[in-house]
N, C-alpha and C positions, 0 to 999 in steps of 0.2 A: 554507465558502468564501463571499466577500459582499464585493461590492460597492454604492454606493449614493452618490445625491448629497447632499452637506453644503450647499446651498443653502437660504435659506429662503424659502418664498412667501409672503408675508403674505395673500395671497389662499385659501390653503387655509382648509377646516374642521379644526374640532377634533380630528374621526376621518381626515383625510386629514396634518394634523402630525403625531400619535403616528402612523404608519405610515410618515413620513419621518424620526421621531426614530428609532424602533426601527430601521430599515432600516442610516442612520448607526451608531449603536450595533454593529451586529451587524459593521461592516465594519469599524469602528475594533478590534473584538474580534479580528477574522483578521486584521489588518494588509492591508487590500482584498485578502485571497488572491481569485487569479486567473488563468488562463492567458493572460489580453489585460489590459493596462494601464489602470487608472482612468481616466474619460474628464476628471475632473476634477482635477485637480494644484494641490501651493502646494509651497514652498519645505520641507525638512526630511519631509516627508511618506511614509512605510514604504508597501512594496507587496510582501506577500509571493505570489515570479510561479510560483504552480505549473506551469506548460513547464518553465520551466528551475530547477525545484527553488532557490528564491535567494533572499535576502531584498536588498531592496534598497531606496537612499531618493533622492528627488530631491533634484535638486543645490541651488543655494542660487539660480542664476539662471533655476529652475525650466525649465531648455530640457532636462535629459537625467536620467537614473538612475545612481546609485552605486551596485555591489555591492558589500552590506557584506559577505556570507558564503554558502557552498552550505549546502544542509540534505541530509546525509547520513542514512543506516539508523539514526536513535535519534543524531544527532550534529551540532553546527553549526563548520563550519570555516569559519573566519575571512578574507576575502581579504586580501593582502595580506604574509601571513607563509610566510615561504621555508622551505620543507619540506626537512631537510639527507636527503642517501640515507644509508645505512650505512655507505659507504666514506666519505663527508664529518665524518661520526660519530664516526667513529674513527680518522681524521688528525689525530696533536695537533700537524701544523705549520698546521691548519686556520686560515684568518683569518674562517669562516663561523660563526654564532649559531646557536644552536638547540638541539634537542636533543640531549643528547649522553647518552657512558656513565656509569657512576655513576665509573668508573677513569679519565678523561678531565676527568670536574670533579672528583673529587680531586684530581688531581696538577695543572690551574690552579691551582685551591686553595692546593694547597703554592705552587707557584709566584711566588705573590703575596704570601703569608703574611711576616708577619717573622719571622724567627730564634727559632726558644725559646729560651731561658736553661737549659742544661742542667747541673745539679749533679753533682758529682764529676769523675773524672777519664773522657775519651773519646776516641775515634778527633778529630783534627785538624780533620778534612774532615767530621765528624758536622754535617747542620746539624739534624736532629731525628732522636730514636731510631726504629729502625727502617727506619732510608734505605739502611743497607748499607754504608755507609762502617766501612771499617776500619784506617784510619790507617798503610796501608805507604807508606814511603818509600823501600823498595828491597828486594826479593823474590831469591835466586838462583834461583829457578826460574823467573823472568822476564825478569830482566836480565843473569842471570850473575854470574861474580867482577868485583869493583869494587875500586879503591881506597879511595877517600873516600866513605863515605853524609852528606851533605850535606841540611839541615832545609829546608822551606821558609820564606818568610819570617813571621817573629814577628807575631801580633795586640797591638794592647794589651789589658789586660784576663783574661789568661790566663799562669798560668805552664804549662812544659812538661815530657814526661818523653819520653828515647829507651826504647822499647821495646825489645830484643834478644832473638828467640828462635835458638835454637839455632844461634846465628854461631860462627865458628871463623875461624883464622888458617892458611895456606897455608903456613907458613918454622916451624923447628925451632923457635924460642923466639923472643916478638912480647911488644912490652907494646900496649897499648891508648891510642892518645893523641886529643887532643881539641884543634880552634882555634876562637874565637868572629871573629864579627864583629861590631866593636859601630857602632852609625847610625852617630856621628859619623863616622868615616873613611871606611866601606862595602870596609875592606880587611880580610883574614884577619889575626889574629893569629898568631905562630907557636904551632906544634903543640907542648902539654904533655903527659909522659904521668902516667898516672895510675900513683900507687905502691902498692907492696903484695902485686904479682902478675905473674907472670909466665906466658905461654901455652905451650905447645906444641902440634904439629901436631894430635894426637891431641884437643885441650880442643874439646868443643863444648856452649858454655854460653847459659846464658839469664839475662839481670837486668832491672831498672829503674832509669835515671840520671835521677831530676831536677837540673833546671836551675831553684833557685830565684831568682824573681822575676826573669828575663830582662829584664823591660820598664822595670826602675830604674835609672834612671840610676846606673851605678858603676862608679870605675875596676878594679876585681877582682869578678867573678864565681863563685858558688862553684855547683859541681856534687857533687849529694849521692846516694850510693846509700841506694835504699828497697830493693834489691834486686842486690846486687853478683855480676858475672858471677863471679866466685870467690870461696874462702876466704882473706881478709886482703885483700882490694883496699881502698882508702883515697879518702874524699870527696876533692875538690880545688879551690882555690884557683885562677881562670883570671886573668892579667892580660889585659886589652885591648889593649894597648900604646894605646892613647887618649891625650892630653896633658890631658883633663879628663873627668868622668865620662860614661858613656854608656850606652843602653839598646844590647841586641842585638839585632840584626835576624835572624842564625841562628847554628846553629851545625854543624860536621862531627866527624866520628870517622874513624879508620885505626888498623891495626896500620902497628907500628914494629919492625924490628930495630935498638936503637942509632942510626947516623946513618945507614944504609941503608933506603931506603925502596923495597920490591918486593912483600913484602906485600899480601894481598889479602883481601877475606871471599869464603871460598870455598864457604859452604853458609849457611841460615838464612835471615832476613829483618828486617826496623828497621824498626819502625814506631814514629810520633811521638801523643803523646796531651797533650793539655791540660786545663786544668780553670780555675774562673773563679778569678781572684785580687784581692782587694780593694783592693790596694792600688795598684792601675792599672786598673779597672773594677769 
């Protein structure tokens, strides 16, 4: 610890300047450590104040001290910077900076992140694998019997497929029918069914319906089994009823008996999956 005056006398000896050079020296080397303030000051000038354990530098119109930081056990903490607690830490509606958990700037991370590009077919709602998303659009053990399961609306960029796991039909014998909405109108088509098959109460099946290329403009739409809920169900041909071509915005399924509609999905669940398509993204 050393302080010392940076004055010089011209009037000194030889051995009386090296003993005010060295003395300077030593003080510039502690940063003037001291527990009383240099008696002499300029502008920008370090004083480290052993009292108050602190490094600290005079201001710029040399009247006062700035403390730059404490000097802790083997550590210099900074003034100035907002120390979050743990509960601030781990509030992710937090609007405070700092330190946080490695689970808290991950998920900002995601947050901010753009979209991956994800190959093949996936849950709807996927925005990157591993989120947990798993593309139900209606659960009976959630919502109950339904009539209509009904898509959200269409991306460009993506064709779709209805997932159906183990749905079934409420009434003695149902076919399986389907209406689009295409942009232009924003109104349902009427309900077609699909041929080829017929339910009864007892069928509880599971398939995959794509709906190729939803997002092209056309007046007929075709809906293709990669996976058909029975043996002999038949792709199908959707009109729009549109008056010129048009992309679809969603689409729905129901059983039918005939021109009675009562029918419900009374067990199972529909979930929607997409995949990229080139020819709209």
């Amino acid at each position: 610890m050393s302080q010392s005056t940076y004055l010089l006398d011209a009037s000194h000896t030889k051995a009386q300047a090296f003993a005010m050079l060295q003395g300077a020296l030593l003080a510039l080397q502690s940063n003037n450590a001291d527990a009383a303030e240099p008696v002499e000051t300029a502008p920008g000038m370090l004083w480290l104040d052993t009292a108050a354990k602190a490094l600290k530098m005079r201001n710029i119109s040399n009247s006062g001290w700035i403390t730059l930081g404490a000097l802790g056990s083997g550590a210099f903490i900074p003034s100035g910077v907002n120390k979050l607690t743990e509960a601030q830490a781990r509030d992710a509606l937090s609007d405070i900076y700092g330190a946080v958990t490695g689970e808290i700037l991950r998920a900002a991370i995601l947050a901010h992140a753009p979209d991956a590009v994800i190959p093949g077919w996936h849950p709807y709602d996927m925005i990157r694998p591993g989120d947990g998303a798993t593309g139900t659009i209606w659960s009976h053990d959630k919502a109950g019997s339904i009539q209509n399961v009904e898509t959200p609306e269409f991306e460009d960029g993506y064709e779709y497929a209805l997932i159906f796991e183990a749905v079934a039909t409420n009434k003695t014998t149902s076919t399986l029918q389907i209406s689009v909405r295409p942009e232009i109108t924003g109104t349902w088509s009427p309900f077609t069914s699909f041929p080829g098959a017929g339910f009864v109460w007892g069928d509880v099946c599971s398939g995959m319906l794509r709906l190729a290329m939803p997002r092209q403009p056309r007046l007929v739409h075709r809906c293709i089994w990669e996976a058909p809920l029975k043996v002999g169900m038949e792709d199908l041909a959707v009109t729009t009823g549109a008056s010129e071509a048009s992309a679809l915005s969603a689409v729905r399924v129901r059983w039918a008996e005939g021109s009675i509609i009562n029918e419900v999905f009374r067990t199972g669940r529909v979930r929607l999956f997409r995949r990229r398509e080139h020819l709209t993204g």
